[in-house]
N, C-alpha and C positions, 0 to 999 in steps of 0.2 A: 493737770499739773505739768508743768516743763520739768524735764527732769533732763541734766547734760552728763555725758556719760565722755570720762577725763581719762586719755589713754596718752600716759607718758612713753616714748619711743626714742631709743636710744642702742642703734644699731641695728635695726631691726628692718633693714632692707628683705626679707626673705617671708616675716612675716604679718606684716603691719597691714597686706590688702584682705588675706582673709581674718585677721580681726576686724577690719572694720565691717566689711560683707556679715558678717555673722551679726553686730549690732544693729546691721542696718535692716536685715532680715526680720529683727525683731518688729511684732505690732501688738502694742500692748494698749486695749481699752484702758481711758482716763486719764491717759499720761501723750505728753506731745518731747519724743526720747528726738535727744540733739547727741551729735559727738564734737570731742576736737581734739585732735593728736597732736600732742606738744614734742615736734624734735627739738631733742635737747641737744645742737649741737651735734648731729650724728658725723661721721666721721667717714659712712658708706654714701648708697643712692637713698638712704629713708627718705630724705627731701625731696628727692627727682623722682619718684616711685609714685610719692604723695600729690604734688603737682601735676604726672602724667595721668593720671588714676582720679584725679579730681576731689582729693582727700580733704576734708574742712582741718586746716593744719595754721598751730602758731608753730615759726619757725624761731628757736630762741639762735642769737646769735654765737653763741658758745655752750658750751657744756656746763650745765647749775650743778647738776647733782640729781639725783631721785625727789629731794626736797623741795628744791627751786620748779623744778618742772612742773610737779604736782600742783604747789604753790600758785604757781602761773595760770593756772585750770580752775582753781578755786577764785583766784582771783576776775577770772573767765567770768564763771558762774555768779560769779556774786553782783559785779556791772551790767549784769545782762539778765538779772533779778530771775534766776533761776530757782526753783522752788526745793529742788532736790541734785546733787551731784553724787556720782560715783565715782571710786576709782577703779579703770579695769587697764592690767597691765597691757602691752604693746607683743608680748611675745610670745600671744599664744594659748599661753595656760588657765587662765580663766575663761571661764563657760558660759557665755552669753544667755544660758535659758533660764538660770539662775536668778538674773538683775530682775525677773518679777518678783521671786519670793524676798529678797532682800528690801525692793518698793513698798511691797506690804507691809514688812514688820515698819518700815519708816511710820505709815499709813496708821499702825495702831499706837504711835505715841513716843515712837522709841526716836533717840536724836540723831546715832549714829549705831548704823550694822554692821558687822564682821559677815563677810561668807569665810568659813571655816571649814577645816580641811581636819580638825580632830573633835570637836565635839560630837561629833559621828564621823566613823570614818566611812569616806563611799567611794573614795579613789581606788583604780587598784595600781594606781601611779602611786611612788612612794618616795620622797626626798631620802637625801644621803642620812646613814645612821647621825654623824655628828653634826646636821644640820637642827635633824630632830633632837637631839640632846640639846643644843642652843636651843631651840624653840623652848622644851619643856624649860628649861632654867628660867628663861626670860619669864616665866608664863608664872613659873614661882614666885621670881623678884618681885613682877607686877602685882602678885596676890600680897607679900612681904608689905609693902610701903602703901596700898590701896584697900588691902581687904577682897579685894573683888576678884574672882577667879575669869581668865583671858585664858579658851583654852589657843587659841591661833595669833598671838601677839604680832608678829611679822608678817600677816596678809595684807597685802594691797589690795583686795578684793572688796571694797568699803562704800556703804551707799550713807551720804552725811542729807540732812534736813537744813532748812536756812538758818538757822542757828550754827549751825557747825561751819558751813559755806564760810559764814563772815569770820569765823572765829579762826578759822585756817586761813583766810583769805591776809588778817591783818596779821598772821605770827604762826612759820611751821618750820619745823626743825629742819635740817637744812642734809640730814646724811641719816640714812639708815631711819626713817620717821616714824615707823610705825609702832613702836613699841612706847617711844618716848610720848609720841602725841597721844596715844589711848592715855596715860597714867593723868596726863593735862583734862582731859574730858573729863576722868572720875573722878580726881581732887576738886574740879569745877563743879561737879553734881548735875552733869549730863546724864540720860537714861542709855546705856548701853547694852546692846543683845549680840547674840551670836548665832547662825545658821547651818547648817551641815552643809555644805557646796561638794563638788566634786572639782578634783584641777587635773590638766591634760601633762602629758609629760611635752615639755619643749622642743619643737617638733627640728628647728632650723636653728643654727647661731650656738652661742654657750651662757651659763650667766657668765656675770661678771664679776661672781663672789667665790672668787677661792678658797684654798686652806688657808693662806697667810689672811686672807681678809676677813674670814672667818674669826679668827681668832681676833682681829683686830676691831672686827666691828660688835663684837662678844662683850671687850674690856670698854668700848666706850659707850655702848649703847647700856650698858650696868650702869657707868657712873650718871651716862644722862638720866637714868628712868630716877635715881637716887636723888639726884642733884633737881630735876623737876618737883618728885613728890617735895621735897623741903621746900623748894620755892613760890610753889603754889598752893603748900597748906600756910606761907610768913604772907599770903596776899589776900588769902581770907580770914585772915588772920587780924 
Protein backbone atom coordinates (compact mmCIF):
# COMPACT_ATOMS: atom_id res chain seq x y z
CA UNK A 1 0.00 0.00 0.00
CA UNK A 2 1.64 3.65 -0.80
CA UNK A 3 1.00 5.47 1.98
CA UNK A 4 2.26 9.68 1.80
CA UNK A 5 3.09 11.02 5.00
CA UNK A 6 1.93 15.27 4.73
CA UNK A 7 4.26 17.56 6.82
CA UNK A 8 2.93 21.02 6.64
CA UNK A 9 6.20 23.56 7.45
CA UNK A 10 5.86 26.94 8.24
CA UNK A 11 8.85 28.45 9.85
CA UNK A 12 10.40 25.58 10.80
CA UNK A 13 14.05 26.25 9.58
CA UNK A 14 15.39 24.51 12.99
CA UNK A 15 13.34 21.66 12.69
CA UNK A 16 11.93 20.23 9.50
CA UNK A 17 15.55 17.94 8.77
CA UNK A 18 15.05 15.94 11.80
CA UNK A 19 11.51 15.32 11.10
CA UNK A 20 11.96 14.24 8.08
CA UNK A 21 15.11 11.89 9.03
CA UNK A 22 12.87 10.31 11.60
CA UNK A 23 10.09 9.29 8.81
CA UNK A 24 12.59 8.42 6.65
CA UNK A 25 14.06 6.02 9.28
CA UNK A 26 10.93 4.52 9.28
CA UNK A 27 10.60 0.68 7.46
CA UNK A 28 7.52 -0.59 7.60
CA UNK A 29 6.58 -4.09 6.03
CA UNK A 30 3.43 -3.66 3.44
CA UNK A 31 3.53 -0.28 3.12
CA UNK A 32 5.82 1.68 0.37
CA UNK A 33 5.84 5.32 3.03
CA UNK A 34 6.58 8.64 0.67
CA UNK A 35 6.74 12.27 2.45
CA UNK A 36 6.40 15.77 1.01
CA UNK A 37 6.79 19.08 3.19
CA UNK A 38 4.59 21.63 2.04
CA UNK A 39 6.33 25.21 2.86
CA UNK A 40 3.72 27.25 3.36
CA UNK A 41 5.32 30.37 2.34
CA UNK A 42 7.99 30.33 5.08
CA UNK A 43 9.35 33.51 5.95
CA UNK A 44 13.01 31.81 7.37
CA UNK A 45 15.54 29.33 5.40
CA UNK A 46 12.54 26.30 5.61
CA UNK A 47 12.87 26.47 1.64
CA UNK A 48 16.89 26.74 1.40
CA UNK A 49 17.25 24.09 4.23
CA UNK A 50 14.73 21.81 2.17
CA UNK A 51 16.54 22.14 -1.23
CA UNK A 52 20.11 21.86 0.38
CA UNK A 53 19.15 18.70 2.42
CA UNK A 54 17.40 17.42 -0.76
CA UNK A 55 13.94 17.40 0.95
CA UNK A 56 10.76 16.01 -1.35
CA UNK A 57 9.26 19.75 -0.79
CA UNK A 58 6.05 21.64 -2.57
CA UNK A 59 6.98 25.17 -2.26
CA UNK A 60 3.49 27.14 -1.97
CA UNK A 61 4.10 30.48 -3.13
CA UNK A 62 2.69 32.54 -0.20
CA UNK A 63 1.43 31.64 3.11
CA UNK A 64 -2.37 29.41 2.91
CA UNK A 65 -2.82 29.02 6.28
CA UNK A 66 -2.56 25.47 8.18
CA UNK A 67 -5.73 24.66 5.95
CA UNK A 68 -4.40 25.37 2.39
CA UNK A 69 -1.16 23.60 3.22
CA UNK A 70 -2.67 20.43 4.44
CA UNK A 71 -5.11 20.79 1.52
CA UNK A 72 -2.23 20.90 -1.01
CA UNK A 73 -0.80 17.33 0.53
CA UNK A 74 -4.20 15.73 0.17
CA UNK A 75 -4.45 17.02 -2.90
CA UNK A 76 -0.81 15.60 -3.28
CA UNK A 77 -2.01 12.31 -2.34
CA UNK A 78 -4.95 12.06 -4.10
CA UNK A 79 -3.35 12.65 -8.14
CA UNK A 80 -0.62 10.59 -7.27
CA UNK A 81 -3.53 7.66 -6.31
CA UNK A 82 -2.08 7.24 -2.97
CA UNK A 83 -3.71 4.57 -0.87
CA UNK A 84 -3.37 6.19 2.55
CA UNK A 85 -2.08 9.86 3.71
CA UNK A 86 -1.13 11.22 7.00
CA UNK A 87 -0.75 14.36 8.68
CA UNK A 88 2.43 14.69 10.70
CA UNK A 89 3.23 18.35 11.84
CA UNK A 90 6.69 20.11 10.65
CA UNK A 91 7.74 20.87 14.21
CA UNK A 92 8.79 18.23 15.93
CA UNK A 93 6.14 17.08 18.22
CA UNK A 94 4.83 14.03 16.66
CA UNK A 95 6.48 10.66 17.04
CA UNK A 96 7.19 9.11 13.93
CA UNK A 97 7.08 5.26 15.66
CA UNK A 98 3.55 5.82 16.05
CA UNK A 99 2.48 6.25 12.02
CA UNK A 100 2.38 2.01 12.34
CA UNK A 101 -0.08 1.83 14.87
CA UNK A 102 -2.25 4.55 13.30
CA UNK A 103 -1.67 2.37 9.45
CA UNK A 104 -3.16 -0.46 11.20
CA UNK A 105 -6.33 0.67 12.81
CA UNK A 106 -6.73 2.29 8.93
CA UNK A 107 -5.92 -1.47 7.85
CA UNK A 108 -9.02 -2.79 10.04
CA UNK A 109 -11.62 -0.71 8.55
CA UNK A 110 -11.47 2.58 10.06
CA UNK A 111 -11.60 5.76 7.52
CA UNK A 112 -9.77 8.24 9.45
CA UNK A 113 -7.39 7.98 12.82
CA UNK A 114 -6.60 10.42 15.52
CA UNK A 115 -3.22 9.77 17.33
CA UNK A 116 -4.29 11.18 20.65
CA UNK A 117 -2.60 12.71 23.34
CA UNK A 118 -5.85 12.17 25.94
CA UNK A 119 -7.44 8.99 25.49
CA UNK A 120 -4.47 7.74 27.41
CA UNK A 121 -2.33 9.79 28.51
CA UNK A 122 1.51 8.80 27.73
CA UNK A 123 3.13 12.10 27.41
CA UNK A 124 4.90 13.35 30.18
CA UNK A 125 4.92 16.72 27.98
CA UNK A 126 1.83 18.48 28.80
CA UNK A 127 0.30 21.57 26.90
CA UNK A 128 -0.58 25.00 28.68
CA UNK A 129 -3.68 24.47 31.25
CA UNK A 130 -5.90 26.92 28.96
CA UNK A 131 -5.00 25.14 25.88
CA UNK A 132 -6.17 21.92 27.51
CA UNK A 133 -9.51 23.63 28.80
CA UNK A 134 -10.05 24.62 24.83
CA UNK A 135 -9.37 21.13 23.93
CA UNK A 136 -11.81 19.59 26.60
CA UNK A 137 -14.54 22.29 25.49
CA UNK A 138 -14.16 21.55 21.85
CA UNK A 139 -14.11 17.88 22.54
CA UNK A 140 -17.73 18.69 24.43
CA UNK A 141 -19.08 20.74 21.54
CA UNK A 142 -18.12 17.96 19.01
CA UNK A 143 -19.93 15.41 21.37
CA UNK A 144 -23.02 18.37 21.62
CA UNK A 145 -23.88 18.52 17.81
CA UNK A 146 -22.44 14.63 16.67
CA UNK A 147 -23.08 12.42 19.61
CA UNK A 148 -19.62 10.98 19.23
CA UNK A 149 -17.08 11.55 21.92
CA UNK A 150 -13.40 13.15 20.24
CA UNK A 151 -11.22 12.91 23.04
CA UNK A 152 -8.02 15.03 20.91
CA UNK A 153 -10.18 17.38 18.62
CA UNK A 154 -7.27 19.59 17.54
CA UNK A 155 -4.54 16.91 16.68
CA UNK A 156 -2.87 16.99 13.50
CA UNK A 157 -1.49 13.81 14.03
CA UNK A 158 -4.23 11.98 11.43
CA UNK A 159 -3.73 8.98 9.16
CA UNK A 160 -6.89 9.34 6.43
CA UNK A 161 -7.75 6.24 3.85
CA UNK A 162 -8.84 7.00 0.08
CA UNK A 163 -11.91 8.00 1.04
CA UNK A 164 -11.00 10.77 3.09
CA UNK A 165 -7.77 11.78 0.74
CA UNK A 166 -10.51 12.83 -1.90
CA UNK A 167 -12.87 14.15 0.38
CA UNK A 168 -10.23 16.75 1.85
CA UNK A 169 -8.63 16.84 -1.31
CA UNK A 170 -11.94 18.57 -3.07
CA UNK A 171 -13.03 20.70 0.42
CA UNK A 172 -10.90 21.53 3.80
CA UNK A 173 -11.39 24.20 5.99
CA UNK A 174 -9.14 26.64 5.48
CA UNK A 175 -8.01 28.00 9.53
CA UNK A 176 -7.71 26.05 12.60
CA UNK A 177 -9.16 22.44 10.54
CA UNK A 178 -9.17 20.07 12.85
CA UNK A 179 -12.00 20.24 14.79
CA UNK A 180 -14.29 21.58 12.10
CA UNK A 181 -13.28 18.75 9.63
CA UNK A 182 -13.67 15.71 12.31
CA UNK A 183 -17.63 16.93 12.86
CA UNK A 184 -17.84 16.85 8.53
CA UNK A 185 -16.46 12.96 8.56
CA UNK A 186 -19.15 12.12 11.37
CA UNK A 187 -22.17 13.96 10.08
CA UNK A 188 -20.86 12.10 6.73
CA UNK A 189 -20.95 8.66 8.45
CA UNK A 190 -17.19 7.92 8.13
CA UNK A 191 -15.81 5.29 10.78
CA UNK A 192 -13.78 7.23 13.06
CA UNK A 193 -11.06 5.82 15.91
CA UNK A 194 -8.73 7.38 18.21
CA UNK A 195 -5.09 5.96 19.52
CA UNK A 196 -3.15 6.95 22.63
CA UNK A 197 0.21 8.59 20.82
CA UNK A 198 2.79 10.20 22.85
CA UNK A 199 3.90 14.19 21.58
CA UNK A 200 7.50 15.74 22.12
CA UNK A 201 7.59 19.04 23.68
CA UNK A 202 8.74 21.60 20.74
CA UNK A 203 12.25 21.44 20.86
CA UNK A 204 13.21 24.92 18.51
CA UNK A 205 10.87 27.90 17.26
CA UNK A 206 7.38 28.79 19.17
CA UNK A 207 3.91 28.08 18.13
CA UNK A 208 2.22 30.35 16.63
CA UNK A 209 -0.97 30.28 18.69
CA UNK A 210 -1.02 32.77 21.43
CA UNK A 211 -3.47 34.01 24.12
CA UNK A 212 -5.02 36.46 21.88
CA UNK A 213 -5.28 33.57 19.25
CA UNK A 214 -6.30 31.42 21.61
CA UNK A 215 -9.15 33.03 22.33
CA UNK A 216 -9.82 33.85 18.85
CA UNK A 217 -9.57 30.62 17.42
CA UNK A 218 -11.78 29.22 20.46
CA UNK A 219 -14.91 31.70 19.35
CA UNK A 220 -14.57 30.77 15.65
CA UNK A 221 -13.80 27.30 15.48
CA UNK A 222 -17.26 27.00 17.99
CA UNK A 223 -19.35 28.66 15.45
CA UNK A 224 -17.61 26.47 12.53
CA UNK A 225 -18.05 23.08 14.26
CA UNK A 226 -22.02 24.53 14.92
CA UNK A 227 -22.37 26.10 11.55
CA UNK A 228 -20.87 22.45 9.89
CA UNK A 229 -22.98 20.05 12.07
CA UNK A 230 -26.36 22.15 10.49
CA UNK A 231 -24.90 22.13 7.26
CA UNK A 232 -24.13 18.82 6.72
CA UNK A 233 -27.07 17.14 8.52
CA UNK A 234 -29.56 20.11 5.53
CA UNK A 235 -27.09 17.79 2.80
CA UNK A 236 -28.20 14.49 3.99
CA UNK A 237 -30.96 15.66 4.55
Amino acid sequence: MKVLVIIPAYNEEKNIVKTVKNIEKLNLKNYTIDYVVINDGSSDNTKKICIENKINMIDLPFNLGIGGAVQTGYKFAYYNNYDIAIQFDGDGQHDASYINDLLDEITKGNDIVIGSRFVRELSTFKSTKIRRMGINFLSWLIKVVTGYKIYDPTSGFRATNKKIIKLFADSYPSDYPEPDSIVTIIKKGYKISEIPVKMNKRENGKSSINFIKSIYYMIKVSFAIVIEAIATKKEND
